[in-house]
N, C-alpha and C positions, 0 to 999 in steps of 0.2 A: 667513278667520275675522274680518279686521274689517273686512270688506265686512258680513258675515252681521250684525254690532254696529252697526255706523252704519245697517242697512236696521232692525232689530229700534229702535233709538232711535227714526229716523222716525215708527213706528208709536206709539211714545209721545210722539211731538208731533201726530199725528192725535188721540190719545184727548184730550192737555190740549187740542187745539183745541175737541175736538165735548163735552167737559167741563166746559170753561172756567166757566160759571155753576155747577157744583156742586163740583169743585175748590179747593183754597187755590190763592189767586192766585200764590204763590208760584211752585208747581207750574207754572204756566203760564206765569210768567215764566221759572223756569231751562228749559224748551223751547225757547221763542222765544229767548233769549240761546244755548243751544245750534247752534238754529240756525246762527244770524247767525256764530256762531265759526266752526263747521265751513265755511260760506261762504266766510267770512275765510279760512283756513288752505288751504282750495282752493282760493281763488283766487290766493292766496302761491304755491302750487306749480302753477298753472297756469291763468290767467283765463280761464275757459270760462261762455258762457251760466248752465249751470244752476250752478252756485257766486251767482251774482247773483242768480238765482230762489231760493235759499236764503238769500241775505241779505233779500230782498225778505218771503220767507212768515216770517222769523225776528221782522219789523219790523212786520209784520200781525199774528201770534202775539201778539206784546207790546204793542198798542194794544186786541187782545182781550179781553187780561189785565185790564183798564183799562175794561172792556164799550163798545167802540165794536164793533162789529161790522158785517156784512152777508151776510146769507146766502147772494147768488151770489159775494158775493167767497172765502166759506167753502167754498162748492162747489168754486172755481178750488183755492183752495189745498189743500183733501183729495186730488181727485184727482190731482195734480200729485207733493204728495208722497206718496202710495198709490203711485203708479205706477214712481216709482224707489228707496220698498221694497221694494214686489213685485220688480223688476228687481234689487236685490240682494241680496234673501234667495232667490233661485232661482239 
């Protein structure tokens, strides 16, 4: 059940990603600090690669908020975390 909650959140840091310019910034910052926690708190219980790629896309998220962007950077980070909501909502 909170595999299925942390994949279904993901997909609400894709929408504030792909968002972000029509969004309250807010929105898009508690994503990206969302992130970064959930990174944090996995890598507390066990420092694996992608715990660090979540703190990394949580810190891009929040520079977005901010409109620094890049669109292949935006690319990298949708499918990256598309692919391990997909993987834990199934």
């Amino acid at each position: 059940m909170i595999v299925k909650l942390l994949g279904f959140t993901d997909i609400l840091a894709i929408v504030a990603l792909l968002g972000a310019s029509m969004l309250p910034q807010i929105s898009v910052l508690i994503m990206g600090l969302y992130l970064i926690i959930k990174g944090v708190l996995f890598m507390i219980l066990g420092g694996q690669l992608p715990n660090i790629l979540d703190i990394i896309c949580g810190f891009y998220i929040v520079t977005v908020s901010y409109g620094l962007s890049h669109w292949v950077i935006n690319l990298i980070v949708i499918l990256y975390i598309g692919q391990k909501a997909i993987i834990s909502l199934v």
